[in-house]
C-alpha positions in Angstrom: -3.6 -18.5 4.5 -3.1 -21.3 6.9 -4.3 -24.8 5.5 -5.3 -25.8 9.1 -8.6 -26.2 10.9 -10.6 -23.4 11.3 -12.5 -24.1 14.5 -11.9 -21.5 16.9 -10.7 -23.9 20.6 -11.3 -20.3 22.5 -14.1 -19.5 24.6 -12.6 -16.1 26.7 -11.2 -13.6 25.0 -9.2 -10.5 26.9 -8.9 -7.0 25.3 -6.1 -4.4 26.9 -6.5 -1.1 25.8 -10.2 0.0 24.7 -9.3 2.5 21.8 -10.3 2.2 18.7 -8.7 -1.2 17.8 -9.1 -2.6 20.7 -13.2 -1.9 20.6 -12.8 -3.1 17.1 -11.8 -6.4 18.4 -13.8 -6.6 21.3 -17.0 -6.2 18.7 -15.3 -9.0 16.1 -15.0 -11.5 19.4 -18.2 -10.9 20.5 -20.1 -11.6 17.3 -18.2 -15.0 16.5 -19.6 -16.1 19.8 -16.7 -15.4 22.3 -17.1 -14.0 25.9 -15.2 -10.5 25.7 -13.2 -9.4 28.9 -12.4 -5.2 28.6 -9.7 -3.9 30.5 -8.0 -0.2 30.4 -6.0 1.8 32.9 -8.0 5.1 32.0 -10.9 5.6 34.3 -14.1 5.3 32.7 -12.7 3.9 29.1 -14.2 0.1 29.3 -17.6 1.7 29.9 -17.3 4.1 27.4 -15.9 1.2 24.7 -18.7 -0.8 25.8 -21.5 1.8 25.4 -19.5 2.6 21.4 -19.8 -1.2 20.2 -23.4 -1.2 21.6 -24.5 1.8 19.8 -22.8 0.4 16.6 -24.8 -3.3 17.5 -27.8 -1.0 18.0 -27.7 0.8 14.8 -27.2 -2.6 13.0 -30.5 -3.6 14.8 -32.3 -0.6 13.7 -31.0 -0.9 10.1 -32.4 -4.6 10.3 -28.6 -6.0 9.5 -29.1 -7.7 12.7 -32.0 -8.7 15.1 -32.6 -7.2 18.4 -32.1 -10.6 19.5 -28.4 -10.9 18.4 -27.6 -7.2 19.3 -28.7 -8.4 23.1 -26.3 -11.8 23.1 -23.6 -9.9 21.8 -24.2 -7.1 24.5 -24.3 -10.1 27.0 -20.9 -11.3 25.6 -19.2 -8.0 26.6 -17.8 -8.0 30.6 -15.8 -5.2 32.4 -13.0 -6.3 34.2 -12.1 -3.7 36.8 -8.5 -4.7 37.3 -6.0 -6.4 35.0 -6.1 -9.8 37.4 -9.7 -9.9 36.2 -8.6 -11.3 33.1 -7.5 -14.4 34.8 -10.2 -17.0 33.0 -9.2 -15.7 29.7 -7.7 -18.5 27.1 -6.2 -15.7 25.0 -5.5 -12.1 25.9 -4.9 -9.1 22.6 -3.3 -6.5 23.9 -4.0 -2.7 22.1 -1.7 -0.7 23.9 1.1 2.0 23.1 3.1 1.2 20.5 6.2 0.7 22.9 8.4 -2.4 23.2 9.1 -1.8 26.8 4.9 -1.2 27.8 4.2 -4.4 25.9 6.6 -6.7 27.2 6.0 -5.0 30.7 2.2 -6.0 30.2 2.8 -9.5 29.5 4.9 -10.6 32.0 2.7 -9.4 34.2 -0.3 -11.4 32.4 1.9 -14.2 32.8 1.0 -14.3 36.1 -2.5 -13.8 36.2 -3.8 -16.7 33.5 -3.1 -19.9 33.1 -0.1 -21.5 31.4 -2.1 -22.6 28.0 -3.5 -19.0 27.6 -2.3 -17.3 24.2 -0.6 -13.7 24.8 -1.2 -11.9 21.8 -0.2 -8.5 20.5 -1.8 -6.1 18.1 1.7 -4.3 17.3 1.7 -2.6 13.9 5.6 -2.6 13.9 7.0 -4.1 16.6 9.3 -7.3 16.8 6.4 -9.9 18.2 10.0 -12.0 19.0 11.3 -8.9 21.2 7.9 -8.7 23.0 8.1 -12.6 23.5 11.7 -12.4 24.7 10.5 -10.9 28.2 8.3 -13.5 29.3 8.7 -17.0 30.6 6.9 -19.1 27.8 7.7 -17.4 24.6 6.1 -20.0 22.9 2.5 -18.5 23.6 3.1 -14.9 22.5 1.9 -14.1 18.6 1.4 -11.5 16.2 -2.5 -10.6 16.2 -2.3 -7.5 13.6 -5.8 -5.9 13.0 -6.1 -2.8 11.0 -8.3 0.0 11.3 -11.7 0.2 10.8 -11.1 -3.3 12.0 -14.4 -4.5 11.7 -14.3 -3.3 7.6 -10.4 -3.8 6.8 -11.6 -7.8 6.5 -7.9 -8.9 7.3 -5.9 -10.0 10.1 -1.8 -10.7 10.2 -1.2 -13.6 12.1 2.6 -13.4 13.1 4.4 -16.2 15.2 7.9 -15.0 16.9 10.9 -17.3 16.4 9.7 -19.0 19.6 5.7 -19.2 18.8 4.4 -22.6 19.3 2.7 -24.3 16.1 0.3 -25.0 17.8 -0.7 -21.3 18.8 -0.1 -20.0 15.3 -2.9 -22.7 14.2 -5.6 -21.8 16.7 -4.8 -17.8 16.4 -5.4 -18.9 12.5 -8.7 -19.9 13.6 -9.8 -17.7 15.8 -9.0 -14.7 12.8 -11.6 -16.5 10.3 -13.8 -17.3 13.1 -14.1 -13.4 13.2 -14.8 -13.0 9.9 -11.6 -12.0 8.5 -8.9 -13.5 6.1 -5.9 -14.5 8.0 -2.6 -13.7 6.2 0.4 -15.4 8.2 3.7 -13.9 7.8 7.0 -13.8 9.3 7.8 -11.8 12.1 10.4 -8.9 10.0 10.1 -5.2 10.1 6.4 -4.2 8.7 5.2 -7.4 9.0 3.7 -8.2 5.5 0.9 -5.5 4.6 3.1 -2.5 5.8 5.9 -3.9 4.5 4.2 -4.4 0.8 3.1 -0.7 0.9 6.5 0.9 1.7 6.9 1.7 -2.1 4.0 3.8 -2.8 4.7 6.4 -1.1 8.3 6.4 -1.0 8.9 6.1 -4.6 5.8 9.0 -5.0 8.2 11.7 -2.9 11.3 10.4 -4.9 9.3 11.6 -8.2 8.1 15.1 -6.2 11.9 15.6 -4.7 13.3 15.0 -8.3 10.6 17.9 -9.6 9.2 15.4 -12.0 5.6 17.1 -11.4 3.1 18.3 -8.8 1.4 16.2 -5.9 -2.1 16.4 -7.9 -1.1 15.1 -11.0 0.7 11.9 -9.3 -2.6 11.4 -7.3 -4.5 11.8 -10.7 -2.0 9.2 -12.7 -2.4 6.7 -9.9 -5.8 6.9 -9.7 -6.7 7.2 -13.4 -4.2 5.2 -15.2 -2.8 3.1 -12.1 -6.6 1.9 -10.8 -5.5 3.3 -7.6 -8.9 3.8 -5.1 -6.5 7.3 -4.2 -3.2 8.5 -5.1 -0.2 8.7 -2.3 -0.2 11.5 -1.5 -3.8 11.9 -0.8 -3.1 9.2 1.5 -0.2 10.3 3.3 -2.6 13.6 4.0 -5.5 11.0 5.1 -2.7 8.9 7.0 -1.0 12.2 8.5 2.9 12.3 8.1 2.9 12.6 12.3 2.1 8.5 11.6 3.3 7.8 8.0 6.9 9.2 8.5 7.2 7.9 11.6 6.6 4.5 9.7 8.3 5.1 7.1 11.7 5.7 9.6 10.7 2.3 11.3 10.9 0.4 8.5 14.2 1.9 6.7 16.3 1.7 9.9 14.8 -1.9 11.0 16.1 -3.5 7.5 19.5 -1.6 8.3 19.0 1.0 5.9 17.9 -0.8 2.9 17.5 1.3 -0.2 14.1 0.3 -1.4 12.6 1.6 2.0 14.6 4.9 1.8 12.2 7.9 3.5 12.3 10.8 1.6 13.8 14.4 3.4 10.3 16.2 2.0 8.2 14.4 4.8 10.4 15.3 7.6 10.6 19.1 6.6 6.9 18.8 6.3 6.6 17.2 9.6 8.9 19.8 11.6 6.9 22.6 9.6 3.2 20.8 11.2 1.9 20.2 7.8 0.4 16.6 9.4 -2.2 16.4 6.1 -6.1 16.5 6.8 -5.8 16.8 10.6 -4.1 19.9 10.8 -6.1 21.4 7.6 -2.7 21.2 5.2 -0.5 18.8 4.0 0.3 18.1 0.7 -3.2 20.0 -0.1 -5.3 22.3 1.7 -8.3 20.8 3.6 -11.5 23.7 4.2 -13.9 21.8 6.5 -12.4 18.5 6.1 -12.9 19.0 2.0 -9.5 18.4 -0.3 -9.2 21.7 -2.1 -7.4 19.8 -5.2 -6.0 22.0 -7.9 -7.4 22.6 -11.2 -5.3 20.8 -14.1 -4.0 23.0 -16.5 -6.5 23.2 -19.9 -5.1 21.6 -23.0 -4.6 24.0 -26.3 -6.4 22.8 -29.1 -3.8 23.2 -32.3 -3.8 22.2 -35.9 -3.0 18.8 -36.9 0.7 18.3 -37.7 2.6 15.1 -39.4 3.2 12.6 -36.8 6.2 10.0 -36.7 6.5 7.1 -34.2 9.1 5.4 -32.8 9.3 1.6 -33.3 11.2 0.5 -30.0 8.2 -1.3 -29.1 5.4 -2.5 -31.7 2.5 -3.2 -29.3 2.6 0.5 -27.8 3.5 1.8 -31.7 0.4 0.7 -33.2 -1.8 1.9 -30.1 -0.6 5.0 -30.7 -0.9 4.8 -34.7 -4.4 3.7 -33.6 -4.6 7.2 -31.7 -3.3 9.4 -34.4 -5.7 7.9 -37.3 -8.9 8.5 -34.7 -7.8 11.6 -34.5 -7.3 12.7 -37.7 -3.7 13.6 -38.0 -0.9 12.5 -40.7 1.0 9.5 -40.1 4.3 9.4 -41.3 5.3 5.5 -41.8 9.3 6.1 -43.1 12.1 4.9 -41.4 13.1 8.4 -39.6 10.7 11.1 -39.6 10.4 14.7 -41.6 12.0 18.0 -39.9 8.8 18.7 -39.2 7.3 15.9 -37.9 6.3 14.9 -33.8 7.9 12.2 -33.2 6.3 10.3 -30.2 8.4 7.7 -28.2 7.5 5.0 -26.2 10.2 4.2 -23.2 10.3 1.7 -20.3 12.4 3.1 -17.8 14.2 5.4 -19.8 14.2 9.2 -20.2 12.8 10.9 -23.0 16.3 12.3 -23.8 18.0 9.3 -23.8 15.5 7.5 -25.5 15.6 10.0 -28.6 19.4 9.9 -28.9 19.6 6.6 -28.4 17.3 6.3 -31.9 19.4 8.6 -33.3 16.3 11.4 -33.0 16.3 15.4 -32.9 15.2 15.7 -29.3 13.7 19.0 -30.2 10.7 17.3 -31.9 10.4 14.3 -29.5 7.5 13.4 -26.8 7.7 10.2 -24.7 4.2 8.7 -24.3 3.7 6.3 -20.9 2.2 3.0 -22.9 2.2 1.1 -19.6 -1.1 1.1 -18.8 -2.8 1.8 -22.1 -4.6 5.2 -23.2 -7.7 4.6 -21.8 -8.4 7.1 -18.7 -5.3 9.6 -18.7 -2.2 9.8 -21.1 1.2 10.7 -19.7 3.7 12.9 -22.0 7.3 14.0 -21.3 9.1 15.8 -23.0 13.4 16.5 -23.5 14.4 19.7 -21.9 15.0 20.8 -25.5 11.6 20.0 -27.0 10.0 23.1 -29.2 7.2 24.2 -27.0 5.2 23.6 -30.4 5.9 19.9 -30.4 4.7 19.3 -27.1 1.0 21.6 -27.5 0.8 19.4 -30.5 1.4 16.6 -28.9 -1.0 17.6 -25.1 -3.8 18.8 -28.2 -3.6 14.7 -29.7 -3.7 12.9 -27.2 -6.7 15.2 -25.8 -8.3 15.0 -28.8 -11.4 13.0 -27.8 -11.3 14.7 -24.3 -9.3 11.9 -22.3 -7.0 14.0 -19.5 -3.2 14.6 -19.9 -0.9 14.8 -18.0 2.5 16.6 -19.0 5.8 15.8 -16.9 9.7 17.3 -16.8 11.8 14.4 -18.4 12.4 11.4 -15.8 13.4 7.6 -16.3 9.9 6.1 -16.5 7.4 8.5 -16.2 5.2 8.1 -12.7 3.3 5.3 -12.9 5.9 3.2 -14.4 8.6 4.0 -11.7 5.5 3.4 -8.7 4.1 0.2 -10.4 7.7 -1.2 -10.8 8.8 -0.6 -7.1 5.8 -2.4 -5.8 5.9 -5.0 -7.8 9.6 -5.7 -6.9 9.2 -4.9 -3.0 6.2 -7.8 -3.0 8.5 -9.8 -5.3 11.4 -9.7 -2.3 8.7 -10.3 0.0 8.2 -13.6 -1.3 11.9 -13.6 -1.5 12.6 -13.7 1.7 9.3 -16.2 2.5 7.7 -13.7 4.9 4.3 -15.1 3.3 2.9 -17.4 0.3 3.0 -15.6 -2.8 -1.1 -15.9 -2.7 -1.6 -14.5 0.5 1.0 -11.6 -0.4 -1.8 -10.9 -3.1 -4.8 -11.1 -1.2 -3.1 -9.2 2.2 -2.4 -6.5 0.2 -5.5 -6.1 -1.9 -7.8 -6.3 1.6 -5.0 -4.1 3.4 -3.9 -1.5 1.3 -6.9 -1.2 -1.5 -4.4 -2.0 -4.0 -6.3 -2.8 -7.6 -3.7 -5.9 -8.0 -1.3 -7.6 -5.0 1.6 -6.6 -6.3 2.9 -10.3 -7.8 -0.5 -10.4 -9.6 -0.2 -6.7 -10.7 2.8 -7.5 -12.1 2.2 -10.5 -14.4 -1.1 -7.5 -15.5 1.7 -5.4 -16.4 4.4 -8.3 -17.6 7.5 -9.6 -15.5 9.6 -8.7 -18.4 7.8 -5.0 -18.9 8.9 -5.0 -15.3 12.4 -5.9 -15.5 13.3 -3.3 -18.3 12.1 -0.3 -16.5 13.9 -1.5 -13.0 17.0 -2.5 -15.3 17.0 1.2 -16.8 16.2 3.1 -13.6 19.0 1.4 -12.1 21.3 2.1 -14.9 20.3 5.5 -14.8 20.6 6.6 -11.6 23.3 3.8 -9.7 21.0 3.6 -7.4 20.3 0.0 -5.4 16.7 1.1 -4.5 16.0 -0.3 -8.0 17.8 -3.5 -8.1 15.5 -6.0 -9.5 14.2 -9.1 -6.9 16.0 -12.6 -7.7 12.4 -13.7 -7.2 11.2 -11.1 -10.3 14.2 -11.9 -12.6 13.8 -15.5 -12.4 10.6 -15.6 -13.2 10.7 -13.0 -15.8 13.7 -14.8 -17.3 11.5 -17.9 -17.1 8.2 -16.1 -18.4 6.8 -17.8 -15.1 3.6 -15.8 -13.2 5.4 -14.0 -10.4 3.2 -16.1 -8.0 5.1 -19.5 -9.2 6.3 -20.8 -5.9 
């Protein structure tokens, strides 16, 4: 967040395109005391956006939020300007159009005519190079990233993104004029995504790696994110909110922007989807089935309850070893405490990255009695198990009936390096740890960007020093020793610090 002044120099304010960002603007203007100039090539749409924010200022009246008094001055602060030369005694112009280079750039070089030389030209582009749009107009130096999200008026952030050409002193009264609306102003570099969009490119992606690998089912991702992750919803309960018509279109963007960089790879499951019109809530089905506008998610499967039987656990890791003794004596079981375990015994193992398979023969273990328990996140609100391919189905009901033995969920999955939350959780915290890499934005506005943007419980540098820099490290280290594959390569920003046992935020 920019260290500079926060008084807002502009008085006029221009809006291009009266959808629903634009209108979102147009009502954050208004209220921090700026004159608010509507324009739109559609017949009738400026009147129609005006008579939307007044309802909404209305409303607020009625609920006593506001005054009548304010609802009227910020009526008064709305103006319709019937053709785009109208704009003329604006100081800074947001443009809300198409998402198309060519439209944008075409729009400002014909603003550049209309208002005066010290007016700022900004654009709203989710994805677009704010650099490219600059590049077709005669003072490049004016043109900025203005990146609202929507609801804009309740996502309380703004991206504030100068091209390669943007003045300083632009960048410092956009900075303003974002705060003056009420909203934290995260400035980032202009590259592909921008910050916020950029930052959530692992979610999803690595969620669709997990379902194209048959790991598990869509639900029981969205119910490991959400339980053990502190996720507001899993991914792909947002890709259905979302719709894959917009997220894979994204998703595309991004990947082919950073020349086809491997931590942004798309997976082939959302363009199958796409081409088969399974958009998510909009079309009634995506990754679940929507019956008037309601998520019909699927039952979990019910947990046997089965006798106690001995239970051995795996010392890789002595913090997650005595949680789980800790689990086994609440629950009544036998603890075996020798060096290797009985024939008979379940012996519960406790990997970072790895498989369950590998994890047991690496131990020297019979894989047919071996369960991998997620320790990550604790055992508080859901429990993860894997088994090997080879594991007696006895040794797994044994092990679903402990861990559900005081009635916390489980959640069973086909053996993977690092479970689900552990591979999600690692991937964002290394995309937001090359993020800061690559200085597209201060490690503390990376955090708070993403929080306000993307709902996240942690930005990801702060979620993971939660989850530790080093805890971090092994399961990146192991995914990518598993699989060869560069998507997993750990951030020089993350292994420094971790090697340093520095908070991923040390600048």
């Amino acid at each position: 967040m920019s260290s500079e002044s926060t008084t807002c120099s502009f008085t006029t304010l221009g809006i291009v395109g009266t959808g629903a960002m634009g209108r979102g603007i147009a009502q954050l203007a208004a209220q921090a005391g700026l004159n608010v100039m509507l324009f739109d090539v559609k017949e009738g749409a400026v009147k129609e956006a005006k008579h939307f924010i007044n309802g909404l200022w209305q409303r607020s009246a009625e609920k006593q939020r506001i005054t009548p008094e304010q609802a009227q001055h910020y009526s008064e602060r709305l103006l319709e300007a019937n053709a785009l030369n109208a704009l003329a005694p604006c100081d800074i112009v947001v443009e809300a159009i198409v998402e198309k280079l060519e439209a944008k750039q075409g729009l400002f070089s014909d603003l550049e005519a209309i208002v005066s030389q010290q007016a700022v030209l900004a654009t709203n582009t989710s994805s677009l190079s704010v650099t490219a749009i600059a590049a077709a107009c005669q003072h490049p130096e004016r043109v900025i990233g203005f990146h609202f999200f929507n609801p804009v008026p309740l996502m309380k952030i703004a991206e504030v993104i100068p091209g390669l050409r943007t003045s300083a002193d632009v960048t410092q009264q956009v900075n303003a004029l974002g705060k003056a609306m009420g909203h934290f102003t995260a400035q980032a570099t202009d590259t592909p995504g921008f910050l916020v969009n950029h930052a959530g490119r692992a979610f999803g992606t690595e969620a669709l790696r997990i379902l194209g690998e048959s790991v598990t089912d869509p639900a029981t991702i969205d119910r490991i994110m959400v339980d053990q992750g502190g996720f507001k919803m899993g991914p792909f309960t947002l890709l259905d909110l979302t719709g894959l018509d917009v997220s894979h279109a994204v998703m595309e963007s991004v990947y082919h922007q950073y020349y086809e960089e491997a931590r942004f790879r798309p997976s082939p499951l959302t363009r199958q989807r796409l081409a088969a019109g399974l958009l998510g809530r909009k079309t009634g089905e995506g990754f679940y089935r929507y019956v008037d506008g309601k998520q019909q998610m699927p039952e979990a499967p019910d947990i046997k309850s089965v006798s106690p039987c001995p239970v051995w656990i795996s010392q890789d890791d002595p913090e997650s070893a005595d949680a789980l003794a800790a689990l086994v004596t609440a629950a009544g079981w036998p603890l075996e405490t020798g060096a290797t375990p009985s024939g008979q015994a379940l012996c519960l193992l406790t990997p970072f990255g790895e498989d369950a398979t590998s994890c047991a023969l690496r131990q020297g273990l019979d894989a047919k009695q071996c369960v991998a328990a997620d320790m990550l996140a604790g055992l508080d609100k859901r429990r993860s198990l894997m088994a090997t391919p080879v594991t007696g189905t006895a040794y797994l009901q044994s092990a679903c009936s402990l861990f559900n033995h005081d009635g916390t969920p489980v959640s069973t999955l086909q053996d993977s390096n690092g479970f689900v939350l552990q591979r999600i959780i690692a991937c964002i915290v290394n995309v937001g740890a090359d993020i800061a890499q690559q200085g597209v934005a201060e490690p503390t506005t990376i955090d708070r960007a993403v929080e306000l943007g993307l709902g996240y419980p942690f930005g990801p540098l702060r979620m993971g020093d939660h989850y530790g820099a080093t805890r971090i490290m092994t399961i990146l280290t192991n995914l990518l020793d598993a699989t060869g594959d560069p998507r997993y390569r750990p951030s020089p920003w993350l292994r420094r610090r971790a090697a340093l046992q520095l908070s991923l935020t040390t600048v």
